[in-house]
ROLO-646515 format. One record per residue (C-alpha): x, y, z. Coordinates in Angstrom, 2 decimals, decimal comma. Example, Ala and Ser with C-alpha at 12.3 -4.5 7.8 and 13.67 -1.06 7.14 Angstrom:
REM residues 2
       X       Y       Z
   12,30   -4,50    7,80
   13,67   -1,06    7,14
//
This chain:
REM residues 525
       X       Y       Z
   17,00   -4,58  -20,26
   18,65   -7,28  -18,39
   17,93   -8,52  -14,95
   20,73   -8,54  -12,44
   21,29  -10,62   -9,25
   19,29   -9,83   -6,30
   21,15   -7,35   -3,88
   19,57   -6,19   -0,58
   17,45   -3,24   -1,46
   16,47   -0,69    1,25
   12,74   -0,39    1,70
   10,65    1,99    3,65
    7,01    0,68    4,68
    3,70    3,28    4,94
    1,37    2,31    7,33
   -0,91    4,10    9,80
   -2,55    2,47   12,97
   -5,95    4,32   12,07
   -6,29    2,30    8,81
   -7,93   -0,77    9,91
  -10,30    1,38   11,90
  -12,77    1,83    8,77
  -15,51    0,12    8,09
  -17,07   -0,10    5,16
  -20,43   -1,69    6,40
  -21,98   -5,33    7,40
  -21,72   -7,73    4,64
  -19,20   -5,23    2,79
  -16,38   -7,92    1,00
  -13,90   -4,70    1,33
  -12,52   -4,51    5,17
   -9,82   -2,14    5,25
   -8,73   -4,18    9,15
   -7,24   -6,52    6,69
   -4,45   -4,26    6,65
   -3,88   -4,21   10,21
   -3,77   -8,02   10,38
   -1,15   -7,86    7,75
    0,82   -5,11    9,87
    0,51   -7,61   12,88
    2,17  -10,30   11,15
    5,07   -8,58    9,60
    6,14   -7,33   12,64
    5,47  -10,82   14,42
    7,42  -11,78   11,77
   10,42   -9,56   13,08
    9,77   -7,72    9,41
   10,00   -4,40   11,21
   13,70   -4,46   12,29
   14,70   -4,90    7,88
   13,19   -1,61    6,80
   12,17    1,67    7,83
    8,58    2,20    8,73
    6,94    5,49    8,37
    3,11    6,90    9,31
    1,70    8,62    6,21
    0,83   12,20    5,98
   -2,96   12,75    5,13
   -2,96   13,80    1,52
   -4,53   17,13    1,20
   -7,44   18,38   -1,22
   -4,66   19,94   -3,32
   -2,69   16,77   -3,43
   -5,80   14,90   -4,48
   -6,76   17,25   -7,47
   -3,75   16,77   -9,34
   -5,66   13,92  -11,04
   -9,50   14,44   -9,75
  -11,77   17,02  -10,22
  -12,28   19,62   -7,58
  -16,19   19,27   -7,39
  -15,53   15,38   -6,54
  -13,04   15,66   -3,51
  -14,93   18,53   -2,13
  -18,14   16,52   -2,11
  -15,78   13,37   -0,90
  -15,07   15,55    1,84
  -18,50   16,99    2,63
  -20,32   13,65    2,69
  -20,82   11,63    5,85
  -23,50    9,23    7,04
  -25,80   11,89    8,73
  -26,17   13,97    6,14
  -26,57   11,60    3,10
  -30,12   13,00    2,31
  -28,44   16,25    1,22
  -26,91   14,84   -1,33
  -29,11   12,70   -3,43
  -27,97   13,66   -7,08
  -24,55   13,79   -6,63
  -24,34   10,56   -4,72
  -25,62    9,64   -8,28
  -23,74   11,46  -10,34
  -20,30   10,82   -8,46
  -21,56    6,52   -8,04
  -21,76    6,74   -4,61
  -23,96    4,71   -1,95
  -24,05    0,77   -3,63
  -20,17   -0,67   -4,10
  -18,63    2,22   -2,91
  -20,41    3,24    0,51
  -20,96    6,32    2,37
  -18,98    5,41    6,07
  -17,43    7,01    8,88
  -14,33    8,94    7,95
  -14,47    8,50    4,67
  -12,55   11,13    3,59
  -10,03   10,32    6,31
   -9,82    6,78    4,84
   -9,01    8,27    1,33
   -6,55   10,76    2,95
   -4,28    8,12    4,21
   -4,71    5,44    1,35
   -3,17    8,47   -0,73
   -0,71    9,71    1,63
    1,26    6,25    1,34
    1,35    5,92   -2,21
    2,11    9,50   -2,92
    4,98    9,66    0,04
    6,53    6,90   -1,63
    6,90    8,15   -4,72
    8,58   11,40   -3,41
   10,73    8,91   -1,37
   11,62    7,15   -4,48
   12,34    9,88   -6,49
   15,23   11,26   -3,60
   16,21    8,17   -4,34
   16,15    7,88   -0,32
   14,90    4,33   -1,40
   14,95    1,43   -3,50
   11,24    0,43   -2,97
    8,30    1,89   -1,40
    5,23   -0,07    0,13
    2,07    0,78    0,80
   -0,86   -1,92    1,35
   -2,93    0,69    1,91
   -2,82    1,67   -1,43
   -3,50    0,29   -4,95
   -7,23    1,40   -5,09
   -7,19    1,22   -9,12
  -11,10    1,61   -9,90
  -11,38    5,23   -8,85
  -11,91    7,47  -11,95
  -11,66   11,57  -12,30
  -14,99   12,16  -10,90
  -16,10    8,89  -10,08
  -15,96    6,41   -7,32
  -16,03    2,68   -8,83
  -15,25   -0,86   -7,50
  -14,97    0,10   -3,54
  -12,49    2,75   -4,55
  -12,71    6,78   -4,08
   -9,47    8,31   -4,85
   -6,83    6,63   -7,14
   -3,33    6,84   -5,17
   -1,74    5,04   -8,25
   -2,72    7,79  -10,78
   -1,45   10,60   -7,95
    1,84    8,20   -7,34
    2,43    7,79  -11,15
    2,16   11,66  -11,49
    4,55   12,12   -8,57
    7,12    9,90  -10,38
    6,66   11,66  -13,45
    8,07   14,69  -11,87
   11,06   13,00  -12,37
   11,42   10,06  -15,01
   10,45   10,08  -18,31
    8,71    6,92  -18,70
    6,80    4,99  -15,69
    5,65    1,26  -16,36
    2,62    0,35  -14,54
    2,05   -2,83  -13,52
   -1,62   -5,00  -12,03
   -1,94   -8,35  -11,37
   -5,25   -7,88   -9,16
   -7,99  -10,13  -10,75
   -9,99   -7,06  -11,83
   -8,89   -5,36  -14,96
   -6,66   -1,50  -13,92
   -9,42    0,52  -15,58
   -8,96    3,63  -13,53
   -5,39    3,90  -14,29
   -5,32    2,75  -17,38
   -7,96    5,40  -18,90
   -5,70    7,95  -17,22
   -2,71    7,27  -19,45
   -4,57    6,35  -22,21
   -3,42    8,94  -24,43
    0,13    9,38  -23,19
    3,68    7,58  -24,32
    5,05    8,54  -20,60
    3,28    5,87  -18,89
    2,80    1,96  -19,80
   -0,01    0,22  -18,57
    0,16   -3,56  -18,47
   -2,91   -5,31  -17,14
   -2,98   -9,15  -16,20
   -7,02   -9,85  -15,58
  -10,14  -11,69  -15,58
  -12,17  -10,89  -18,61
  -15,53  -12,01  -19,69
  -18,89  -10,81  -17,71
  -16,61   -9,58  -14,69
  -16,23   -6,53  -13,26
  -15,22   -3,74  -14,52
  -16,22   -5,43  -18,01
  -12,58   -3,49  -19,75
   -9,31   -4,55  -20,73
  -10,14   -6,59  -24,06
   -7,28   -7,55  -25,68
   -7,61   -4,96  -28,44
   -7,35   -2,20  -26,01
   -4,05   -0,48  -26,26
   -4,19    3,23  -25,98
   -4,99    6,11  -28,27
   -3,01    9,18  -30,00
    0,15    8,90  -28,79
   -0,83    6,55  -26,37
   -1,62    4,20  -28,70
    0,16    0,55  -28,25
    1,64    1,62  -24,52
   -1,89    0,22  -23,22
   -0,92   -3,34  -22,63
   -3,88   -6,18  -21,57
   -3,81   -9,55  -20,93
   -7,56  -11,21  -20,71
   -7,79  -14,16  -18,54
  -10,34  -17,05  -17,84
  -11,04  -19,10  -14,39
   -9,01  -21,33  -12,92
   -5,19  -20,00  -13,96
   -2,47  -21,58  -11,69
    1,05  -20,44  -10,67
    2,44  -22,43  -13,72
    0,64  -20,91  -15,94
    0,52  -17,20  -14,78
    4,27  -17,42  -14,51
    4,85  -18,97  -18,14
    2,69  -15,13  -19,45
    4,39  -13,20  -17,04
    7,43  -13,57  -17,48
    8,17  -13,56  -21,43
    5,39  -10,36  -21,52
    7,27   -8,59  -18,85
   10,04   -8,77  -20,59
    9,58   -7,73  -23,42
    7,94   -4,83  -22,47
   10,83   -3,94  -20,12
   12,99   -4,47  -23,38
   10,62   -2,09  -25,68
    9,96    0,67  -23,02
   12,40    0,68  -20,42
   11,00    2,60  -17,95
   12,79    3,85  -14,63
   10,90    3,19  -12,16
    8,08    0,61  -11,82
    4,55    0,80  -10,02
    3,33   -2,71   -9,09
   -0,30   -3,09   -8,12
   -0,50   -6,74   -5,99
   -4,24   -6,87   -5,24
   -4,68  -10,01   -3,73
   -7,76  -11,09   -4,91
   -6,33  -13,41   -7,78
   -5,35  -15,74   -4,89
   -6,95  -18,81   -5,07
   -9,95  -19,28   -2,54
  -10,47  -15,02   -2,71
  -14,04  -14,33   -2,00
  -14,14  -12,38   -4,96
  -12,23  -14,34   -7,06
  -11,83  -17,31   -9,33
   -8,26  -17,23  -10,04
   -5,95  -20,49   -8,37
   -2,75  -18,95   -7,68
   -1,34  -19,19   -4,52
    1,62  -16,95   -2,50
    4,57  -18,44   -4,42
    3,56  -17,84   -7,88
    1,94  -14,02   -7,00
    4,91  -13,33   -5,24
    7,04  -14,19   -8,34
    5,64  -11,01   -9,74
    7,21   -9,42   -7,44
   10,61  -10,93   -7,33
   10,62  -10,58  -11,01
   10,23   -7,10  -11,32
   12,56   -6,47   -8,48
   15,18   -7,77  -10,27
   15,12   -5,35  -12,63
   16,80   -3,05   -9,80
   14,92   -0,15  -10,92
   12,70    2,35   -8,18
    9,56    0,53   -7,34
    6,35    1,35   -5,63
    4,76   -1,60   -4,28
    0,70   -1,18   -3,51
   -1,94   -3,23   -1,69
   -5,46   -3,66   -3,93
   -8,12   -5,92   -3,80
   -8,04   -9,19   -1,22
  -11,50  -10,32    0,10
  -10,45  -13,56    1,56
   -7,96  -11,52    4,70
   -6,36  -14,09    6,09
   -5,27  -14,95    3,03
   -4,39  -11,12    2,34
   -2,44  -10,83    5,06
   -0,74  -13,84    4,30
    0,18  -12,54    0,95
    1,29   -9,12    1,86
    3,76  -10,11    4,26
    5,30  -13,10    2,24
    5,63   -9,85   -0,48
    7,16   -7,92    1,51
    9,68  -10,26    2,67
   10,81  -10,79   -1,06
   11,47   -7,23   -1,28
   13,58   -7,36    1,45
   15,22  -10,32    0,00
   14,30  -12,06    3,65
   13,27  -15,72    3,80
   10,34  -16,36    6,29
    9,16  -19,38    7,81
    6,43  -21,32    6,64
    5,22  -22,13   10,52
    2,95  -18,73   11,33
    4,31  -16,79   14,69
    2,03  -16,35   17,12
   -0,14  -13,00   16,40
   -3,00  -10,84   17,48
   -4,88  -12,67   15,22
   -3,53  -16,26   14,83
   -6,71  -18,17   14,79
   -7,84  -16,45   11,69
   -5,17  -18,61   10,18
   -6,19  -21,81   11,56
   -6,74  -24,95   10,68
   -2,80  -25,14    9,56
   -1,94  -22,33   11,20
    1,12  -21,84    7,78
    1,91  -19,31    5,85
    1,31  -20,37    2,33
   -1,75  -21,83    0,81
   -2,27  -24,63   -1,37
   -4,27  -24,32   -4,97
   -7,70  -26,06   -5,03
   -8,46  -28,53   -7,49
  -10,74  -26,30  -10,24
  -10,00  -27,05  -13,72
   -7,31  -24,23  -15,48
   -9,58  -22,81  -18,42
   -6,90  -20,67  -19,60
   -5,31  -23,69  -21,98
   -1,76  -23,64  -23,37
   -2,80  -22,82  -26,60
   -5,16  -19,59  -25,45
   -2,51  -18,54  -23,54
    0,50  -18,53  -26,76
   -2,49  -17,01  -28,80
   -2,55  -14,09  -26,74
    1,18  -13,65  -26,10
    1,78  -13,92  -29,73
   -1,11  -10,75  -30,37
    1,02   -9,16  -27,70
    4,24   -9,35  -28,81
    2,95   -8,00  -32,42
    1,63   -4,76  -30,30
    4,39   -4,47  -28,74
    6,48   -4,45  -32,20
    4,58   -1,52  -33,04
    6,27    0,53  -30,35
    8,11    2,98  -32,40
   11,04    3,92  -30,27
   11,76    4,59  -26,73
    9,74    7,81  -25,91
   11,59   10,45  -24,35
   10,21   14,07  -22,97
   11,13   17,26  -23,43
   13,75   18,74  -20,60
   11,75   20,94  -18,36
   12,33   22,23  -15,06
   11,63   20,03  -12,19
    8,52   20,92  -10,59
    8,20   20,81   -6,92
    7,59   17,79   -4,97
    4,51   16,75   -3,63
    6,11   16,65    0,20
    8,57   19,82    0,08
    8,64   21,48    3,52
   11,26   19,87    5,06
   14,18   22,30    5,59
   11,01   24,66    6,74
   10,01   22,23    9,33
   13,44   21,53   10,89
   14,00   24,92   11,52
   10,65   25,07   13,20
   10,77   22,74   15,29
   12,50   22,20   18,68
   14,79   19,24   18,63
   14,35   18,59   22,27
   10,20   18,87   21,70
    8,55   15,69   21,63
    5,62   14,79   19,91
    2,87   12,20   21,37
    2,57    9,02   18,90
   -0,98   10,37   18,52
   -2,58   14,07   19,31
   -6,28   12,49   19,82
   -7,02    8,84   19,39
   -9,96    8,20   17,38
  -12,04    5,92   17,24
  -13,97    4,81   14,11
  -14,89    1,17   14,40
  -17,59   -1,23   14,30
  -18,16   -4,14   16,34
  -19,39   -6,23   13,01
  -16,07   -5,45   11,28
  -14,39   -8,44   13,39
  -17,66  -10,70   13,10
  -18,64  -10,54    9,94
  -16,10  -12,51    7,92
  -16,28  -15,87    6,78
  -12,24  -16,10    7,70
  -13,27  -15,95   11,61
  -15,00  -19,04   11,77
  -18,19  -20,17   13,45
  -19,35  -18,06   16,24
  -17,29  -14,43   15,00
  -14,42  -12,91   16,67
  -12,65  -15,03   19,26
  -10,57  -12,71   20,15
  -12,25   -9,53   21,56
  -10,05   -7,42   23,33
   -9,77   -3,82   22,98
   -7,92   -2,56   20,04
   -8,07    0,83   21,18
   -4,17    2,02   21,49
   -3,05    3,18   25,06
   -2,11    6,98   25,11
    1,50    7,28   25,94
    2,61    9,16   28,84
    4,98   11,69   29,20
    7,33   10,99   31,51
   10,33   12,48   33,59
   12,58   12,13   31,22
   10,47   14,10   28,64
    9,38   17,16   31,22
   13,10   17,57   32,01
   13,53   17,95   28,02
   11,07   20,68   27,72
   12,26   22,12   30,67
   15,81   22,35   28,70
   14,78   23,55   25,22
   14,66   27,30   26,61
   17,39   27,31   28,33
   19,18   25,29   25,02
   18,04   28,47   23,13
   20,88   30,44   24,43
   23,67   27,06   24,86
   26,96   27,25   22,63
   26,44   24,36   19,42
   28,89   21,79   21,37
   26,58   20,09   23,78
   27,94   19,52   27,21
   28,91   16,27   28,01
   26,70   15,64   30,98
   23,80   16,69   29,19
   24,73   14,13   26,41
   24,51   11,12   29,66
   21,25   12,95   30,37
   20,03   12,49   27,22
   21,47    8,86   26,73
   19,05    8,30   30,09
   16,55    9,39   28,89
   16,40    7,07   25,68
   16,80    4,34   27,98
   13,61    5,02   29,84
   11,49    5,54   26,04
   12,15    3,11   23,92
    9,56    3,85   21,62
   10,89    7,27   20,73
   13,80    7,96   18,50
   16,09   11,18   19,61
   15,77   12,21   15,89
   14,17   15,05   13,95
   11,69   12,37   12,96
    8,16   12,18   14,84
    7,40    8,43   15,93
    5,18    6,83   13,76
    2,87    3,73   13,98
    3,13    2,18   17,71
    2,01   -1,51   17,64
   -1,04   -1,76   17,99
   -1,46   -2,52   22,19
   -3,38   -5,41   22,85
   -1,84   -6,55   25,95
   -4,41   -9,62   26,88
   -4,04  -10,96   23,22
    0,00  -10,54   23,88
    0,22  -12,79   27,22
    1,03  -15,93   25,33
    2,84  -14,79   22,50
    6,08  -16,05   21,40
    9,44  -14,51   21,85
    8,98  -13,05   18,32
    6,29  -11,56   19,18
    7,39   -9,78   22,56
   10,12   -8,75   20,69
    7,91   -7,11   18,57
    6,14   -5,34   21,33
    9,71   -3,85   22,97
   11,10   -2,53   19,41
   11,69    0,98   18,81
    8,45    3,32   17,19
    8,53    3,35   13,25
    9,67    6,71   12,01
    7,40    8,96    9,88
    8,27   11,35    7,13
    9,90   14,62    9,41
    7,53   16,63    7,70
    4,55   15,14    7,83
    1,15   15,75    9,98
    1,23   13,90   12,33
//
């Protein structure tokens, strides 16, 4: 399977303003704002105005048991701070309360970390797209009934299922610094989906992913993992990557692609002890673009957020085939970035234990496996089931096209002062920027009244719209900006941070003034 030259691809973003509200607890290396700093920057970036950017639905209990058992999300959802006492032995039983902490909105958290990854697959599959993101996403630990590694609910397992619906085989792909174990052991046993693993191994968490690894029963061989030491650098990772990749591309070609980019194999990651920096992780990416096949791409691990942030935007300017300067705009959160105040990192100087000759060993055992793959798997043709996100047509008859919808029904709230103090990327004496982060409710203005007023009267109208009430419209756009005139709800507003905004650069006003992202039509909003 060859690669072809790159092509703009159309890519739609998931990201909710609500995301980087969570908090995980004081001293917790996970900080879910991390994602909001890399939603800042993008759009600082000018990022925004290249793809379209949608708000999530919450992923329902239903949507969620597809892949984990029902006793687990309904004690997921039951479980909250204040009444953790209740629920001693199956805090135990489901390994909850140490790595992977009982917070506020917990099950909220999960909700929308799964809405993402699962909306883009549906996406993907209407071929509406040619890739998906979600940074939200990527939480690969999470097991059937088990939280593990800071995740609860695996959104790559529901994603790959959601694909399934619709191609035979789905490659999976993780270059986070911890070993895929969650996914992995779900398609351990299955031909439809290939795993392919690059990781730390060797007294490191999760302790899986051993070379010899490589699936069971008809699974057996499409379980692909590459063990790594300390210390590998961009030349390195790329000189595995590449020849692996393709190969397996050329044994299994899949059709469509899931690409886990946790960014904790960055070098400097708090977590980590990998040396790459933002040019040789991002040649994953690129890579695997290439192949011009549907791909999902999803956040992961990232402890070091600045660096996160960094990371995620730089990927998703490759996927919109957009060059990006090195020289940082100015941001809600620019003096995280400082001393350089730049874009891309440089490697540190620890020594590259993964040696040239480890490194062919490995490939060699690799290739061999791979070898073994007796033919390109197919499935049996069945009917299509339904799609995870199917009550569109439903919805647009529903609604009233001249109703609009606030960006948010009820703002709320679930922060923690020691979520923006707490980090080592902040600097001596925490948070230097402290204003409010909470988002200004929107008002509804003339313009909107005078809509609402209509939609009776429109009940009754002939199809062909008059054309003074077209100009009336036209007005009325003119005065909201931040509101499309489509069946689409708004999605994620900016976050509002007017003091932080005062000396921003042109990018960054821009930024402010641009139309409201779109969200899925049918999706809770």
């Amino acid at each position: 399977m060859a690669t072809q030259p790159h092509s703009k691809k159309r890519v739609c973003y998931y990201y909710d303003g609500d995301i980087g509200n969570y908090y995980y607890g004081q001293g917790h290396p996970m900080k879910p704002h991390r994602m909001r700093m890399t939603h800042n920057l993008l759009l600082n970036y000018g990022l925004y105005r290249k793809m379209e950017i949608y708000r999530p639905h919450k992923a329902t209990q239903e949507e969620m048991t597809k892949f984990h058992s029902d006793d687990y999300i309904k004690f997921l959802r039951s479980i909250r701070p204040d009444n953790m006492s209740e629920y001693n032995k199956q805090m135990q039983r489901f390994n909850v309360g140490e790595d992977c902490p009982v917070f506020d909105g917990l099950y909220e958290f999960c909700q929308l970390s799964t809405g993402g990854s699962v909306a883009g697959a549906v996406k993907l599959n209407k071929q509406a797209t040619d890739i998906a993101v979600n940074w939200g996403g990527g939480l690969h630990h999470a097991k059937k009934s088990e939280a593990s590694g800071f995740c609860y609910v695996n959104d790559i397992v529901l994603a790959i299922l959601e694909l399934l619906k619709y191609h035979q085989r789905v490659l999976y792909v993780d270059i986070d610094i911890h070993h895929g174990d969650g996914v992995e052991e779900a398609f351990y046993t299955t031909d439809r989906v290939m795993t392919v693993s690059f990781h730390k191994y060797g007294e490191y968490f999760p302790g899986t992913g051993d070379l010899r690894d490589i699936g069971a029963g008809k699974g057996k061989y499409y379980a692909v993992n590459f063990p790594l030491r300390d210390g590998i650098d961009d030349e390195s990772y790329c000189k595995i990557f590449e020849p692996v990749m393709t190969k397996v591309m050329e044994c299994y070609q899949p059709s469509a692609i899931v690409l886990q980019c946790g960014a904790d194999s960055l070098s400097g990651d708090r977590l980590g002890c990998f040396n790459l920096t933002l040019k040789g992780h991002g040649k994953c990416v690129d890579f695997l673009k290439k192949y011009n096949l549907p791909l999902l791409l999803l956040g992961g691990g990232g402890y070091t957020i600045r660096n996160v942030a960094r990371c995620w935007t730089y990927e998703t300017s490759i996927a919109l085939g957009h060059d990006v300067a090195n020289e940082l705009p100015y941001n809600d959160y620019f003096e995280y970035y400082g001393p350089d105040f730049k874009l891309h990192i440089s490697p540190s100087n620890m020594a590259n234990q993964n040696t040239p000759e480890y490194l062919d060993k490995i490939c060699t055992r690799l290739f061999e496996n791979l070898r073994m793959l007796p033919h390109v798997p197919g499935v049996q043709m069945t009917d299509i089931p339904e799609d995870a996100l199917n009550d569109e047509e439903e919805d647009e008859d529903k609604e009233n096209p001249d109703h609009r919808i606030s960006i948010r029904a009820s703002d709320k709230r679930i922060t923690c002062e020691e979520e923006f103090s707490d980090s080592e990327d902040e600097g001596e004496g925490g948070r230097r920027d402290r204003v409010s982060h909470k988002r200004k409710r929107p008002k509804m203005d003339e313009g909107e009244k005078k809509d609402e007023e209509k939609g009776e009267e429109k009940k009754d109208a002939v199809k062909t719209e008059p054309a003074e009430n077209k100009e009336e419209k036209e007005a009325s756009k003119e005065d909201k900006p931040a509101e499309q005139e489509t069946k689409e709800i708004p999605a994620v507003k900016k976050e509002e941070e007017s003091s932080s905004k005062q000396d921003s650069t042109a990018d960054s006003k821009e930024a402010d003034q641009a139309p409201d992202e779109r969200t899925e039509e049918k999706m809770d909003v």
